[in-house]
C-alpha positions as CSV (number, residue, x, y, z in Angstrom):
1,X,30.7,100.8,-124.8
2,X,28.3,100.5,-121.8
3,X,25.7,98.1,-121.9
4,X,22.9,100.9,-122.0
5,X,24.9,102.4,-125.1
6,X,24.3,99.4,-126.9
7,X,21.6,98.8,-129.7
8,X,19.6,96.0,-129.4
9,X,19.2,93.5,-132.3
10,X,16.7,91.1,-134.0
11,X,17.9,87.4,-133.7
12,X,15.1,85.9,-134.3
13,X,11.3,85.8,-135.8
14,X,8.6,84.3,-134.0
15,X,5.6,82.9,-135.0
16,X,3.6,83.5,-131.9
17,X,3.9,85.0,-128.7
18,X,4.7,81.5,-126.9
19,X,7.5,81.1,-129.5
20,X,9.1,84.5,-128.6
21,X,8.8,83.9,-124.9
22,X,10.2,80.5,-125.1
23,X,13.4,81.6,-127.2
24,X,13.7,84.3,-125.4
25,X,13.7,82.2,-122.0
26,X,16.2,79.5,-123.8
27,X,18.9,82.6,-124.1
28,X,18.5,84.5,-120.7
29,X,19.2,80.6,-119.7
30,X,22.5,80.8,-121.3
31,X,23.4,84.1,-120.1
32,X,22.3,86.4,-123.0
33,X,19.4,88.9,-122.1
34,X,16.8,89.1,-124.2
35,X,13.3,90.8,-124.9
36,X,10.4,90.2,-127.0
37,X,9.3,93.0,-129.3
38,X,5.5,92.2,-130.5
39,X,4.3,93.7,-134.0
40,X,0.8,92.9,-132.9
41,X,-1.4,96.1,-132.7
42,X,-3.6,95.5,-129.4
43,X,-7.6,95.5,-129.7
44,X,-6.7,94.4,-133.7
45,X,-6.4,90.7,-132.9
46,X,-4.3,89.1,-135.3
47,X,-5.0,91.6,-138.2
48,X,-1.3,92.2,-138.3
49,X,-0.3,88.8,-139.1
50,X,-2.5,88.8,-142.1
51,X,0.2,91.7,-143.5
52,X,3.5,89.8,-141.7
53,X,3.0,86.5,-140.9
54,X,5.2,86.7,-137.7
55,X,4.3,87.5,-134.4
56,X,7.5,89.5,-133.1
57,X,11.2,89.2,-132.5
58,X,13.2,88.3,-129.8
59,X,16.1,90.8,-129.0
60,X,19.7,90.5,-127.8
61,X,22.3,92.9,-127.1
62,X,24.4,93.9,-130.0
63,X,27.6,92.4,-128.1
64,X,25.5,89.2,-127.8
65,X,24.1,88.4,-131.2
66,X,26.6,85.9,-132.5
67,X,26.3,84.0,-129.8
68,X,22.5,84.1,-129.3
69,X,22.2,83.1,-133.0
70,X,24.8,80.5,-132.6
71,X,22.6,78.8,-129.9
72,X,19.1,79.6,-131.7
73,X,20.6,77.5,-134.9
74,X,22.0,75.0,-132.5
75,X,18.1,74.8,-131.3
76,X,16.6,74.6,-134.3
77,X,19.0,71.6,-135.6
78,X,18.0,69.6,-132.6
79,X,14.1,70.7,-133.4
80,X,14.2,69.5,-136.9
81,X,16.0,66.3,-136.2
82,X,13.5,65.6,-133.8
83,X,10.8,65.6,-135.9
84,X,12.6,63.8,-138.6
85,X,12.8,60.9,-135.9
86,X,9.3,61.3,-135.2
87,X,7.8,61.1,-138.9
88,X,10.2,57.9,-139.2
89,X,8.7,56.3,-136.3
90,X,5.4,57.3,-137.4
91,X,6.1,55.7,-141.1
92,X,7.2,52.6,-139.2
93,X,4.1,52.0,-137.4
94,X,1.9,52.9,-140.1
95,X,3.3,50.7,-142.1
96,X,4.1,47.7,-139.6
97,X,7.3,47.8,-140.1
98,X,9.6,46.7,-137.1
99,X,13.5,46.5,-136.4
100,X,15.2,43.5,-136.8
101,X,15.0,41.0,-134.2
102,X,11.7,42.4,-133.1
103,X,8.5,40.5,-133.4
């Protein structure tokens, strides 16, 4: 199958255009070609996230979608790992706590 027989498929659901753009950046990085696909209805604002409370999708090439998700998941371990590392830091100084051997 060519690549312009191909279908292209939804691996992902942003929340804003940003999000889409960035993903969608993060995967042409790796080789995969992407798009965004907005749901947004222009001159409506955001009246269309008050129905769907996404933004659009990012799309890959059917070939490509295991992969693409593979390194979407892969991103959004890392993401929430982060920010488990930042609340525990934060709890930490709000509560004075320090490591051992610190002062």
């Amino acid at each position: 199958m060519s690549v312009e027989d191909e279908k292209l498929v939804r691996v992902f659901e942003a929340g804003s255009e940003i999000e889409a753009i960035s993903i969608s950046s993060m995967l042409t990085g790796e080789g995969i070609e992407a798009a965004v696909e907005s749901i947004q209805i222009p001159a409506y604002g955001t009246i269309a996230m008050a129905f769907k409370r996404i933004w659009g999708y990012v799309l890959v090439l059917e070939s490509d979608e295991e992969k693409a998700r593979e390194i979407i998941d892969a991103l959004s371990e890392e993401f929430h790992e982060d920010l488990e590392e930042i609340a525990e830091t934060e709890d930490t100084e709000d509560t004075g706590d320090t490591e051992e051997g610190e002062e």
